[in-house]
N, CA, C and O atoms as a Maestro MAE file, in Angstrom:
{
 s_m_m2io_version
 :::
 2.0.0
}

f_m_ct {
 s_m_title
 :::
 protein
 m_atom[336] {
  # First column is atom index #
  i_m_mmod_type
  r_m_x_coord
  r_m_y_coord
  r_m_z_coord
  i_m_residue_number
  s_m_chain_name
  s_m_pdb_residue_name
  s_m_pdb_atom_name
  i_m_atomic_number
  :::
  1 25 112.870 104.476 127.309 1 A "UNK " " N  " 7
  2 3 112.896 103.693 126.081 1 A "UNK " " CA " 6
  3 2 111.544 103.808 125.371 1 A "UNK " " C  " 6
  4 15 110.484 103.529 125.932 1 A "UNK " " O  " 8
  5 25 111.625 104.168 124.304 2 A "UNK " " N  " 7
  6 3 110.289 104.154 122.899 2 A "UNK " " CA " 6
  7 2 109.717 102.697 123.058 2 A "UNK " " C  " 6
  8 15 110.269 101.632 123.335 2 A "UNK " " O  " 8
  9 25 108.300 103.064 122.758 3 A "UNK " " N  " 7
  10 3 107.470 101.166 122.499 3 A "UNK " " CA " 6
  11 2 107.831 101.562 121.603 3 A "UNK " " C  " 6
  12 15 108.228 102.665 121.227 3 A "UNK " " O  " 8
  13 25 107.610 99.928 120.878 4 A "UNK " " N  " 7
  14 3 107.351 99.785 119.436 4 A "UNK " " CA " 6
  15 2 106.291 100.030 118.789 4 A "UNK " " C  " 6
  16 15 105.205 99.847 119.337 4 A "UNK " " O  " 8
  17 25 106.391 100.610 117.173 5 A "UNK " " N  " 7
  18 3 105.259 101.093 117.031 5 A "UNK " " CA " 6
  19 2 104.302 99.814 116.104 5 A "UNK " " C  " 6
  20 15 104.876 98.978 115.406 5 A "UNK " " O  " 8
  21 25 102.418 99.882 116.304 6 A "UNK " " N  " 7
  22 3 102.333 98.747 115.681 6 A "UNK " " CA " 6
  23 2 102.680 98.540 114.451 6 A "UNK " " C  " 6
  24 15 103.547 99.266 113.966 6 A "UNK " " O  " 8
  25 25 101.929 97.241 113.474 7 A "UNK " " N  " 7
  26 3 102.533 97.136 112.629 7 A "UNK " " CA " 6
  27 2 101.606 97.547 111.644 7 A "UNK " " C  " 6
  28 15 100.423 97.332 111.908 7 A "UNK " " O  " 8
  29 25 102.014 98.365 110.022 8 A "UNK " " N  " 7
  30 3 101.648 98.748 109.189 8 A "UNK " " CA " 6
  31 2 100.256 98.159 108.664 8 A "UNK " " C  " 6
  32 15 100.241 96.928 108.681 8 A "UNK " " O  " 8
  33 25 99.174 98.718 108.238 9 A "UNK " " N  " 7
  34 3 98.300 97.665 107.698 9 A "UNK " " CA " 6
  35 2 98.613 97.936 105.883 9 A "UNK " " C  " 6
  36 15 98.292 97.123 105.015 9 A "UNK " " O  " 8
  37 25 99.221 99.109 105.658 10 A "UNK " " N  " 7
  38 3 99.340 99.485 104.147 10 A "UNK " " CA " 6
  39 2 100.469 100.032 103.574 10 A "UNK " " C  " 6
  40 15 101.449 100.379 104.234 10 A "UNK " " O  " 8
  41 25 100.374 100.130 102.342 11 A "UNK " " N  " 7
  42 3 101.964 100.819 101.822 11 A "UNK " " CA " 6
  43 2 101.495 101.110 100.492 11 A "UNK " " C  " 6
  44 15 100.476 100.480 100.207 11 A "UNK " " O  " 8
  45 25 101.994 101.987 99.460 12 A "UNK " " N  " 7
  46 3 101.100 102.576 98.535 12 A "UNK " " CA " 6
  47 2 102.100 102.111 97.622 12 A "UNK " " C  " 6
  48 15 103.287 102.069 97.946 12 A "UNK " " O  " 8
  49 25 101.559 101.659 96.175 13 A "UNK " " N  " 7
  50 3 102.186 101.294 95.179 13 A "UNK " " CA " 6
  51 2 102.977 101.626 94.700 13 A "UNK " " C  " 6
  52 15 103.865 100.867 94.313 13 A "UNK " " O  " 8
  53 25 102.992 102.818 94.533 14 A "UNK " " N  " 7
  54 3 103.611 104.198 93.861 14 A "UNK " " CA " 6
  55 2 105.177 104.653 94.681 14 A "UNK " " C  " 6
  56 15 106.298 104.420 94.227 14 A "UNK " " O  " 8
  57 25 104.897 105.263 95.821 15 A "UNK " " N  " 7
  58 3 106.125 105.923 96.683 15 A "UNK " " CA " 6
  59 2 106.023 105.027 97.647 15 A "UNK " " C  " 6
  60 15 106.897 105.487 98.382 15 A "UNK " " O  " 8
  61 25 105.546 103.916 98.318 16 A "UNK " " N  " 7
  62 3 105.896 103.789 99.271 16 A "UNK " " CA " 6
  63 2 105.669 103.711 100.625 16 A "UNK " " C  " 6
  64 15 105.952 102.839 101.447 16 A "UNK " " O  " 8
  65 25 104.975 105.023 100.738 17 A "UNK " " N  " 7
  66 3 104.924 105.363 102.259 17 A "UNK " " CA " 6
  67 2 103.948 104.294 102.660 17 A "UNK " " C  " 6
  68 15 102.934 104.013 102.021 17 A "UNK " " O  " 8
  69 25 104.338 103.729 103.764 18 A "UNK " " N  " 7
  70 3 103.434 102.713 104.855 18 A "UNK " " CA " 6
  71 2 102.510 103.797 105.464 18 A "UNK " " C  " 6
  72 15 102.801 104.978 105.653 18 A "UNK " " O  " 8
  73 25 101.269 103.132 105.752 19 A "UNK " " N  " 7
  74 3 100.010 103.591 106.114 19 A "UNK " " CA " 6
  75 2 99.335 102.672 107.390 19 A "UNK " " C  " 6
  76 15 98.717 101.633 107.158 19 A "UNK " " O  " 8
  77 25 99.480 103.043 108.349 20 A "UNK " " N  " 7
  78 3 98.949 102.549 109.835 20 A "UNK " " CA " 6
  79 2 97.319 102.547 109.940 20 A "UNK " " C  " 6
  80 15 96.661 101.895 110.751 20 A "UNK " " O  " 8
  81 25 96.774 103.503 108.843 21 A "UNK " " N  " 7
  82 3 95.284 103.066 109.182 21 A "UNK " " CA " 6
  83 2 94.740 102.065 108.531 21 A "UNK " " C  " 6
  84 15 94.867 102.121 107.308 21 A "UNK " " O  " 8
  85 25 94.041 100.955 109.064 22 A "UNK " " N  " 7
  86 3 93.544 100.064 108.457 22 A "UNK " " CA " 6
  87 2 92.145 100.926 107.008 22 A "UNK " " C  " 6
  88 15 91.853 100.676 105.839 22 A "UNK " " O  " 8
  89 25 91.843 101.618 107.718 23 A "UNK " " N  " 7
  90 3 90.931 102.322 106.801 23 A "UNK " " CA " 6
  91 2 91.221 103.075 105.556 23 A "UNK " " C  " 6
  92 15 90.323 103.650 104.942 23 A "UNK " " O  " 8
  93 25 92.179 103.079 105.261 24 A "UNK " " N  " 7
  94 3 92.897 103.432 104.652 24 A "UNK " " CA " 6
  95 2 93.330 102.603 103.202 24 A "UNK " " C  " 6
  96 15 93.714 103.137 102.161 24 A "UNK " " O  " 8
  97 25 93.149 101.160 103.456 25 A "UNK " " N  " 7
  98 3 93.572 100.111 102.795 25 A "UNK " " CA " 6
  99 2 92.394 100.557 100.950 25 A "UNK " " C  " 6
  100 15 91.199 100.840 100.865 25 A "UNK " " O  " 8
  101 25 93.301 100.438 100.003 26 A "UNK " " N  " 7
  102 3 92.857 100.426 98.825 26 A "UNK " " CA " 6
  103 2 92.057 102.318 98.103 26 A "UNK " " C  " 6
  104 15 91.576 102.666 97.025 26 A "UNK " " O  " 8
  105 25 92.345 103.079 99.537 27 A "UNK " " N  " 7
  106 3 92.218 104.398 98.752 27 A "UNK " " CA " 6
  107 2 93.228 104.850 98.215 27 A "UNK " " C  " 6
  108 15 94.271 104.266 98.510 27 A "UNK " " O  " 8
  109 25 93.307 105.808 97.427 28 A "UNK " " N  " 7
  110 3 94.649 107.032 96.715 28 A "UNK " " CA " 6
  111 2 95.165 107.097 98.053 28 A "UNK " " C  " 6
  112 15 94.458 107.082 99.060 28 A "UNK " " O  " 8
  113 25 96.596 107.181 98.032 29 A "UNK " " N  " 7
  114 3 98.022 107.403 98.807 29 A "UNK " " CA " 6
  115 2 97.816 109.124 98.969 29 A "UNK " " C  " 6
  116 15 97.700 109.931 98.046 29 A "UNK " " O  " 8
  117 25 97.814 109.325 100.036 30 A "UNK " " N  " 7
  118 3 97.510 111.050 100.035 30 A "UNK " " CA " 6
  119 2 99.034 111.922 100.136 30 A "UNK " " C  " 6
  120 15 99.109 113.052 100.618 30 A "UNK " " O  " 8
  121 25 100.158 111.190 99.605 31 A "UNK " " N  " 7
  122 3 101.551 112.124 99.922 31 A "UNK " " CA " 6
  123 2 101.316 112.990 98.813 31 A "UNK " " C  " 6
  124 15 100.650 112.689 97.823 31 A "UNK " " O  " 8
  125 25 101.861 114.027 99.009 32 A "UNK " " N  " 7
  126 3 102.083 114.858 98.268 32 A "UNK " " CA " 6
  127 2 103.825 115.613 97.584 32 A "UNK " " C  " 6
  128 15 104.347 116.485 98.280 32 A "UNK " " O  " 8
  129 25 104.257 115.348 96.783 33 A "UNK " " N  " 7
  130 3 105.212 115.657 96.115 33 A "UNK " " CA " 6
  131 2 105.624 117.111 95.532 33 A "UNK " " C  " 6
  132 15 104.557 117.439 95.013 33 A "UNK " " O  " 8
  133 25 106.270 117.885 95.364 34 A "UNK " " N  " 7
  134 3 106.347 119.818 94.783 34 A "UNK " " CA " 6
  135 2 104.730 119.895 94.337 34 A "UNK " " C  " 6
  136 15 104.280 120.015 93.198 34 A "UNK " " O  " 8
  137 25 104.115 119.804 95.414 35 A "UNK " " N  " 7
  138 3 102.351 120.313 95.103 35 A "UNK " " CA " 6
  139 2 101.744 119.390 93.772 35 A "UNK " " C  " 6
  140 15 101.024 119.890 92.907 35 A "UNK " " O  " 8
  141 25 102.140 118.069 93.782 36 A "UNK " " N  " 7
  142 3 101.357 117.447 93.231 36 A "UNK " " CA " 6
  143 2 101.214 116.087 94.487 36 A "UNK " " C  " 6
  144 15 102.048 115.824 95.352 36 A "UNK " " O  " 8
  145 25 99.905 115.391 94.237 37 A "UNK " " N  " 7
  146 3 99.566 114.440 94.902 37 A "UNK " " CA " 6
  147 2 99.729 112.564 93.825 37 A "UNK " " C  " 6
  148 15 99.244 112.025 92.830 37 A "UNK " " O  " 8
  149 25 100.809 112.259 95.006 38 A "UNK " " N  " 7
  150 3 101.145 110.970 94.364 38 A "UNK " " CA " 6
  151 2 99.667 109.891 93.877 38 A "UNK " " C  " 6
  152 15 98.598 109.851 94.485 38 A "UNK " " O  " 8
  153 25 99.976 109.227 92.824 39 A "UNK " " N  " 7
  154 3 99.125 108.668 91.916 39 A "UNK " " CA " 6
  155 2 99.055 107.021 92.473 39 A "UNK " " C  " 6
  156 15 98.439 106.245 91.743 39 A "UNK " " O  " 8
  157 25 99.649 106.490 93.703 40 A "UNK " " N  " 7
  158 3 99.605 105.978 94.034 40 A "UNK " " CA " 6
  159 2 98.200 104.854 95.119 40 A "UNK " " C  " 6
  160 15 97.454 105.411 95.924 40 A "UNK " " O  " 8
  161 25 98.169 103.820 94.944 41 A "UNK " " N  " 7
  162 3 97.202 103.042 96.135 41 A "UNK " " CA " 6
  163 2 98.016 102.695 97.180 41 A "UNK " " C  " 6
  164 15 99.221 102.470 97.297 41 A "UNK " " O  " 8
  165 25 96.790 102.707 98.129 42 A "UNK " " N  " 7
  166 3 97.545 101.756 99.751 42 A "UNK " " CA " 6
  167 2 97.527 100.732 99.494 42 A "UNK " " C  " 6
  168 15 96.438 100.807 98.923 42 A "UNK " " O  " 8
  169 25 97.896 99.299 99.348 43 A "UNK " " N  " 7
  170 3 97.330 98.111 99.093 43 A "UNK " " CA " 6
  171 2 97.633 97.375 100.668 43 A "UNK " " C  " 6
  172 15 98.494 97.543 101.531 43 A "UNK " " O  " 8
  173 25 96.654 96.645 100.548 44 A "UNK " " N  " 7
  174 3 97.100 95.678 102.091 44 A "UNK " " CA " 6
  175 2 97.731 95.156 102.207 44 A "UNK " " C  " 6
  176 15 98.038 94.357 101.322 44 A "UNK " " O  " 8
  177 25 98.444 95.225 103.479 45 A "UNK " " N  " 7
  178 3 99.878 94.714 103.575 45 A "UNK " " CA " 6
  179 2 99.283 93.843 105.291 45 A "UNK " " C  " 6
  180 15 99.772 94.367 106.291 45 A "UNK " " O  " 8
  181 25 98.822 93.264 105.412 46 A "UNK " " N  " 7
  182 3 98.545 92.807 106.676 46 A "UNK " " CA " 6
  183 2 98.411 91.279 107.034 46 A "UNK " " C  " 6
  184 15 97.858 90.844 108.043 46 A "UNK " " O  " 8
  185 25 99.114 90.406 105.865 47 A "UNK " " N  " 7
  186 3 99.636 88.676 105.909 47 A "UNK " " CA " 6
  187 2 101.028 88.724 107.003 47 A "UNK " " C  " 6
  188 15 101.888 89.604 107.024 47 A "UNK " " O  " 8
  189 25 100.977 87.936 107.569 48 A "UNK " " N  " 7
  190 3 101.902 87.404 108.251 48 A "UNK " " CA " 6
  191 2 103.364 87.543 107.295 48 A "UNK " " C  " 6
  192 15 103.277 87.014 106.187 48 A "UNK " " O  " 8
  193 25 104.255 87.989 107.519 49 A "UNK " " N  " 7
  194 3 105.584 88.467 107.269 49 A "UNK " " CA " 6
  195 2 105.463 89.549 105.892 49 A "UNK " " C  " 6
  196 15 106.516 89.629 105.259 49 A "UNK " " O  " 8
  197 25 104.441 90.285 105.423 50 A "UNK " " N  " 7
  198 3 105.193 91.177 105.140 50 A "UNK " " CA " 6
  199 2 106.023 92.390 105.624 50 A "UNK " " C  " 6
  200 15 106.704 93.213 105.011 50 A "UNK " " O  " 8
  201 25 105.731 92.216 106.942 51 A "UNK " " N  " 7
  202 3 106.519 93.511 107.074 51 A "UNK " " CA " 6
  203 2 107.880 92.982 108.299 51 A "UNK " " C  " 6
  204 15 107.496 92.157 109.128 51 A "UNK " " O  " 8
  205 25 109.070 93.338 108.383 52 A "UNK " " N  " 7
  206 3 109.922 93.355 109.320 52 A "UNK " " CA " 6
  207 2 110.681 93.832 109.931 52 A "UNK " " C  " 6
  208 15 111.436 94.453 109.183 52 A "UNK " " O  " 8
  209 25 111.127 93.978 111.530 53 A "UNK " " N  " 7
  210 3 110.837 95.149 111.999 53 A "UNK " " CA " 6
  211 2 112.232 95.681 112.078 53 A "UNK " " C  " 6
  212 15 113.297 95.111 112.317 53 A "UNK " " O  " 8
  213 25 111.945 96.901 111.818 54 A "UNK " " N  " 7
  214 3 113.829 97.480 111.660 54 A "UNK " " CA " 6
  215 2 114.129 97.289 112.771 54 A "UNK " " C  " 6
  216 15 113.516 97.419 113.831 54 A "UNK " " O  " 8
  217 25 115.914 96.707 112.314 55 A "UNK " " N  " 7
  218 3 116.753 96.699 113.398 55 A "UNK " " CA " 6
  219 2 117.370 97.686 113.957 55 A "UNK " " C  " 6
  220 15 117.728 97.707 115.135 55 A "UNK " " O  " 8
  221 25 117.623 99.076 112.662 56 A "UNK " " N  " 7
  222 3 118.089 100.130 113.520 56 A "UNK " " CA " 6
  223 2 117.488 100.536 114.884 56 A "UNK " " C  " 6
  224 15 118.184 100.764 115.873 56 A "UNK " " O  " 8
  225 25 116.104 100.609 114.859 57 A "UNK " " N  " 7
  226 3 115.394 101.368 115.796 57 A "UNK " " CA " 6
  227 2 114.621 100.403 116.751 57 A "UNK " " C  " 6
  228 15 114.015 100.681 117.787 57 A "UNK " " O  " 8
  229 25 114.815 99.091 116.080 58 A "UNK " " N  " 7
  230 3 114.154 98.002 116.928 58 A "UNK " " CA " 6
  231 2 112.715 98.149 116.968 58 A "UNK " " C  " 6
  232 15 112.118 97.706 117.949 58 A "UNK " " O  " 8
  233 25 111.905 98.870 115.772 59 A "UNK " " N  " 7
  234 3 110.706 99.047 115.097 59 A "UNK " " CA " 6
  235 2 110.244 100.211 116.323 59 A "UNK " " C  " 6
  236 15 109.143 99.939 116.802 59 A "UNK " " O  " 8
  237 25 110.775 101.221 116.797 60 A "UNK " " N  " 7
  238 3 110.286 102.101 117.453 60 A "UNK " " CA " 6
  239 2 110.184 103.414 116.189 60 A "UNK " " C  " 6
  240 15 109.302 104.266 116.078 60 A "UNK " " O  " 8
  241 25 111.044 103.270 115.591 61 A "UNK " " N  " 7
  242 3 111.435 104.582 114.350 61 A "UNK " " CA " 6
  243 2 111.920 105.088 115.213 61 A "UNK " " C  " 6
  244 15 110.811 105.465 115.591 61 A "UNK " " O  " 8
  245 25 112.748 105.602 116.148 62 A "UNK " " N  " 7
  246 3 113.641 106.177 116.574 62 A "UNK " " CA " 6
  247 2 115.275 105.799 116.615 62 A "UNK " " C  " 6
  248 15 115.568 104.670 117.008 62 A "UNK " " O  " 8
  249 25 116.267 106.651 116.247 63 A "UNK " " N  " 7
  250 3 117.443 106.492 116.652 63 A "UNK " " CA " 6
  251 2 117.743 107.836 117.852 63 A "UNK " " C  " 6
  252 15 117.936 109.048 117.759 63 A "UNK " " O  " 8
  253 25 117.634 106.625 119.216 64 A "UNK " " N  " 7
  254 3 117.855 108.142 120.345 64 A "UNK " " CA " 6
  255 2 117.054 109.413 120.055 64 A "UNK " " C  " 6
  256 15 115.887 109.105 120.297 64 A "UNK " " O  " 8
  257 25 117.108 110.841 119.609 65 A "UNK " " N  " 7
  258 3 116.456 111.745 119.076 65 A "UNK " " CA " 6
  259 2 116.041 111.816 118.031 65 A "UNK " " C  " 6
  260 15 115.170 112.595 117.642 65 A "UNK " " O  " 8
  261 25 116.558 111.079 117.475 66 A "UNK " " N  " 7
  262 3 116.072 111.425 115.723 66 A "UNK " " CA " 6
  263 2 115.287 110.372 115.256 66 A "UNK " " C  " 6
  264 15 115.107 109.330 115.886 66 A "UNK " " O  " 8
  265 25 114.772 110.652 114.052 67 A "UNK " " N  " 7
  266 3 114.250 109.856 113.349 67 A "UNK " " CA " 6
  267 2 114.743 109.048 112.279 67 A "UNK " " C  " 6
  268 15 115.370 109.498 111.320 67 A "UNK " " O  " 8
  269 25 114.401 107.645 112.489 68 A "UNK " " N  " 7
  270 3 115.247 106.461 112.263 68 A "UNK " " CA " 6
  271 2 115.523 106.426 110.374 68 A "UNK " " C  " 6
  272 15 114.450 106.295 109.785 68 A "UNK " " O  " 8
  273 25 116.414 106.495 109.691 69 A "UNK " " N  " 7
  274 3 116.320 107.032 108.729 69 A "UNK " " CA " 6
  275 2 116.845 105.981 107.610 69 A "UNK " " C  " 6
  276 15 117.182 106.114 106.433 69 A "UNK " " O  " 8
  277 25 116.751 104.682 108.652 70 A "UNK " " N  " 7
  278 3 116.687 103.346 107.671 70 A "UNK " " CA " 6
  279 2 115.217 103.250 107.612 70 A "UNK " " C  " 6
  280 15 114.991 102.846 106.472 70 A "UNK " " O  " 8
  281 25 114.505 103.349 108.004 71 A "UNK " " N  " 7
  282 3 112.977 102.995 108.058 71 A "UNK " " CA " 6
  283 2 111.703 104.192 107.613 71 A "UNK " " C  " 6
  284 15 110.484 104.230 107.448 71 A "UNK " " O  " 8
  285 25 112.793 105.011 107.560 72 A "UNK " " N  " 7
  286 3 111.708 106.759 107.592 72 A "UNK " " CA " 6
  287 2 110.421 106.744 108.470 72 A "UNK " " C  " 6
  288 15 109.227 106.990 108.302 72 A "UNK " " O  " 8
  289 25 111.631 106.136 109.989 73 A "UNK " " N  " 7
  290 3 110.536 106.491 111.054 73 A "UNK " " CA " 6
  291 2 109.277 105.623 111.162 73 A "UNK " " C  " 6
  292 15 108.528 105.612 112.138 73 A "UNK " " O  " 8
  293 25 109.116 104.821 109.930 74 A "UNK " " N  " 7
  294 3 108.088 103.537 110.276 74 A "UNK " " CA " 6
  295 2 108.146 102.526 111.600 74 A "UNK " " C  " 6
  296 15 107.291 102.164 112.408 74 A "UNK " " O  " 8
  297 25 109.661 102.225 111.422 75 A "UNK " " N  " 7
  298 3 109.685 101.385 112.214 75 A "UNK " " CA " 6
  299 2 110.018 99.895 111.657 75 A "UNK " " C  " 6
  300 15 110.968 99.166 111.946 75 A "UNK " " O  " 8
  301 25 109.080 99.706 110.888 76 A "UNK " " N  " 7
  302 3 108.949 98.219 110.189 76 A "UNK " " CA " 6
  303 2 109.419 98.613 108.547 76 A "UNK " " C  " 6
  304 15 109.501 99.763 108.117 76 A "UNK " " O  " 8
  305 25 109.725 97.255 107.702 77 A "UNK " " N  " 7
  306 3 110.088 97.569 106.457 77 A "UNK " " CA " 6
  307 2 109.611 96.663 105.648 77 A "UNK " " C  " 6
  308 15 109.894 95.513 105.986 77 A "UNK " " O  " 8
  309 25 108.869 96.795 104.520 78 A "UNK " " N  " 7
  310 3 108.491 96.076 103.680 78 A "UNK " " CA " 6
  311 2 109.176 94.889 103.355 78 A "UNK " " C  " 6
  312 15 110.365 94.979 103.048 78 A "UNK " " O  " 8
  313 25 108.408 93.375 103.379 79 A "UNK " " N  " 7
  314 3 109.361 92.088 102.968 79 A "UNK " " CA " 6
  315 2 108.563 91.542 101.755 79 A "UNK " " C  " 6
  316 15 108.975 90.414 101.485 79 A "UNK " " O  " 8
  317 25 107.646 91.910 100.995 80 A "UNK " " N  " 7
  318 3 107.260 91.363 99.876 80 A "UNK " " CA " 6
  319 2 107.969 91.976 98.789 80 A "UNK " " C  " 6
  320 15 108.694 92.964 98.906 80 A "UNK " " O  " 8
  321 25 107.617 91.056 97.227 81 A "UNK " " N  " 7
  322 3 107.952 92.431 96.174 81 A "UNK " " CA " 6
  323 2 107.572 93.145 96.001 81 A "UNK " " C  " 6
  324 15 106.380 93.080 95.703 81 A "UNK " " O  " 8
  325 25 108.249 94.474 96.033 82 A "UNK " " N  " 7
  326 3 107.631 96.145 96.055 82 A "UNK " " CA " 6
  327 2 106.544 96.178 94.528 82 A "UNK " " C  " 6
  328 15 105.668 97.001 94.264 82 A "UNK " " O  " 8
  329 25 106.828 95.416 94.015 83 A "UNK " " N  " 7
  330 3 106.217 95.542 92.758 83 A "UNK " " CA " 6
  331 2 104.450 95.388 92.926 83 A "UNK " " C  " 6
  332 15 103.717 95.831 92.041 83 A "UNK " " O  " 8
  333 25 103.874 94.686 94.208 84 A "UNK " " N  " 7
  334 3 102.570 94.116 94.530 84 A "UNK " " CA " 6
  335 2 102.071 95.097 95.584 84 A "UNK " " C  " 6
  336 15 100.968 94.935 96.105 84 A "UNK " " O  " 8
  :::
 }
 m_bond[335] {
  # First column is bond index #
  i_m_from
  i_m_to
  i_m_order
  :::
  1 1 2 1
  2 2 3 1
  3 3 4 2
  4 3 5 1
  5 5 6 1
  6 6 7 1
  7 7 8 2
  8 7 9 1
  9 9 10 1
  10 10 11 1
  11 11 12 2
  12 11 13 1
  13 13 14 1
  14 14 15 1
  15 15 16 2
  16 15 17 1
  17 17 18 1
  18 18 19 1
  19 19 20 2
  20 19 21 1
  21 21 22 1
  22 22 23 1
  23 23 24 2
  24 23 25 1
  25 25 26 1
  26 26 27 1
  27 27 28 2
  28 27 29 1
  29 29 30 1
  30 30 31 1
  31 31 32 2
  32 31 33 1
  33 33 34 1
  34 34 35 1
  35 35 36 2
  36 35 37 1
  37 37 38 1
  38 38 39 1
  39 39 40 2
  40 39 41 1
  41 41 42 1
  42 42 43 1
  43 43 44 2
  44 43 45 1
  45 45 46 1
  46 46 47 1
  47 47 48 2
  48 47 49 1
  49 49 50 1
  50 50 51 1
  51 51 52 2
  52 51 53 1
  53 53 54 1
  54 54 55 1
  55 55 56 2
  56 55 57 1
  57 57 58 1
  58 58 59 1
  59 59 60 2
  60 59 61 1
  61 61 62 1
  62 62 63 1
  63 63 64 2
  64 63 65 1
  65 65 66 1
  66 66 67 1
  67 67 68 2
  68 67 69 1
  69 69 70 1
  70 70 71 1
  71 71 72 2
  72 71 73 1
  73 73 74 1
  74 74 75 1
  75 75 76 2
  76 75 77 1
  77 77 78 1
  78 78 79 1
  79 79 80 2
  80 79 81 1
  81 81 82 1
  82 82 83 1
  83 83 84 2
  84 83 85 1
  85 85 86 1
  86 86 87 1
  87 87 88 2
  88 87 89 1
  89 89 90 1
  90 90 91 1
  91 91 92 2
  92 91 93 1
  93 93 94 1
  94 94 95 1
  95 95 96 2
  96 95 97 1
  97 97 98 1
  98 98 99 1
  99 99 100 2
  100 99 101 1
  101 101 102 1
  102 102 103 1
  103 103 104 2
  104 103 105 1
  105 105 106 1
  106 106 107 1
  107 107 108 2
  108 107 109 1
  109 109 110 1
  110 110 111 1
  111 111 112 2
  112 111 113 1
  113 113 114 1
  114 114 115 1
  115 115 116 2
  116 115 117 1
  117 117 118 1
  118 118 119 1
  119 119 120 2
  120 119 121 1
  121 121 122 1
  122 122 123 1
  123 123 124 2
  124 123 125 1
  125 125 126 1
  126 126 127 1
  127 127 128 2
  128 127 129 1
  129 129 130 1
  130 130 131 1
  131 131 132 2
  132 131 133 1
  133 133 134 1
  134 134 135 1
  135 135 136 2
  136 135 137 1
  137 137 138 1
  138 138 139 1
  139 139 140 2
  140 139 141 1
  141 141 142 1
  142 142 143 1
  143 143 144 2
  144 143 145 1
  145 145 146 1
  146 146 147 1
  147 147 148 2
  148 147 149 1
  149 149 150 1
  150 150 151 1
  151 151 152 2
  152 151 153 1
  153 153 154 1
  154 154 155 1
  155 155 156 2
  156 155 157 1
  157 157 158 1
  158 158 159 1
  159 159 160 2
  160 159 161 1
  161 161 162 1
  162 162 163 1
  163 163 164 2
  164 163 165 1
  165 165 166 1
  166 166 167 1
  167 167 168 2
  168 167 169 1
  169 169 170 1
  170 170 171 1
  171 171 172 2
  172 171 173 1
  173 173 174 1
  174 174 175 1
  175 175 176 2
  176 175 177 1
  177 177 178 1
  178 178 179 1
  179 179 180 2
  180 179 181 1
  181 181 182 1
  182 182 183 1
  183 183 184 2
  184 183 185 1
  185 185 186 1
  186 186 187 1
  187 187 188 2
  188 187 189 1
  189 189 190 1
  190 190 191 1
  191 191 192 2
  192 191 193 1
  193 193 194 1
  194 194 195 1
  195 195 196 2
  196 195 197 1
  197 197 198 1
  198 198 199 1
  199 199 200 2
  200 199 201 1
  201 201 202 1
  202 202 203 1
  203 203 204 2
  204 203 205 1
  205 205 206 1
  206 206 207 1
  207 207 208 2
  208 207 209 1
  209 209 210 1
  210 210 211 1
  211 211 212 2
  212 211 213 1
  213 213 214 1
  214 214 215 1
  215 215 216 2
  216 215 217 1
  217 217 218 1
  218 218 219 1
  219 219 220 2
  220 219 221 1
  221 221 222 1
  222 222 223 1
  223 223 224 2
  224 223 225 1
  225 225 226 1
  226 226 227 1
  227 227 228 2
  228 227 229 1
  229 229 230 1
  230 230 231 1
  231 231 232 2
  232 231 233 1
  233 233 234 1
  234 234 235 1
  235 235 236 2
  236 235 237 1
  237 237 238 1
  238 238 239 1
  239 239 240 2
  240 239 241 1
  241 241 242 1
  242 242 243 1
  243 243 244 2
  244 243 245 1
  245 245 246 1
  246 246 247 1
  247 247 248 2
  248 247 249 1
  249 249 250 1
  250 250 251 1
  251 251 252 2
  252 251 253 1
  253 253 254 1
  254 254 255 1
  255 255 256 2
  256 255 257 1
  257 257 258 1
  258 258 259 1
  259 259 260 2
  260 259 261 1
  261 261 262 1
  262 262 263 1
  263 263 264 2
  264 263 265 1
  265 265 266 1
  266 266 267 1
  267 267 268 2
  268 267 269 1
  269 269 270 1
  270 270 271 1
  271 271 272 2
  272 271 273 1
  273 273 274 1
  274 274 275 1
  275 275 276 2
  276 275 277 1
  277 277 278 1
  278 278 279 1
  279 279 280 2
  280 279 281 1
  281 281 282 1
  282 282 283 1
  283 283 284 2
  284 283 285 1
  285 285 286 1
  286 286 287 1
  287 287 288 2
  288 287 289 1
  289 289 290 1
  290 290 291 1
  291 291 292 2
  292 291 293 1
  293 293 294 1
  294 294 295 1
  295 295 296 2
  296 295 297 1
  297 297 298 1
  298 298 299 1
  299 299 300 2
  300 299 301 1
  301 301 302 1
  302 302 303 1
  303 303 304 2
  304 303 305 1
  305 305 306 1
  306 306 307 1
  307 307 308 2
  308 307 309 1
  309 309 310 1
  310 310 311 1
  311 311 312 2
  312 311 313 1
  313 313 314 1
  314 314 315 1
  315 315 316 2
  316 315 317 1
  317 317 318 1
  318 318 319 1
  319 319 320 2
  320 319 321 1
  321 321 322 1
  322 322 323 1
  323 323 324 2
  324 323 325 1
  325 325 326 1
  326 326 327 1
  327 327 328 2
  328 327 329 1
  329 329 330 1
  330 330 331 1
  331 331 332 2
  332 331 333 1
  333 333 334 1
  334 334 335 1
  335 335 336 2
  :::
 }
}
């Protein structure tokens, strides 16, 4: 059985993607899109309930072999408004 993975400290304004390094918090979002780099921030996400932990995967991001594809493998899922 997978641990769970911890919990997110960031998530970028723009696309999305959750960001596990605390160091990370308030630089440019480094995904990259057809060879352009998203215009996005990490913003901190690290108050008590924003994040909650998928049930598919039971916050491991796994389903059995694959990757959990309610969560895109995070694990956890954003509970504030995406808009902040």
């Amino acid at each position: 059985m997978r641990e769970k993975r911890e919990l997110p400290s960031a998530r970028c304004t723009v696309c999305g993607k959750v960001v596990f390094i605390p160091m990370a918090i308030d630089l440019r979002c480094g995904v990259t899109y057809g060879g352009k780099r998203c215009k996005g921030t990490n913003r901190s996400a690290i108050c008590v309930g924003d994040w909650i932990a998928c049930l598919a995967c039971d916050a491991t991001g796994w389903n059995g072999q694959t990757r959990c594809a309610h969560c895109d493998g995070d694990g956890w899922l954003y509970n504030r408004d995406k808009r902040t």
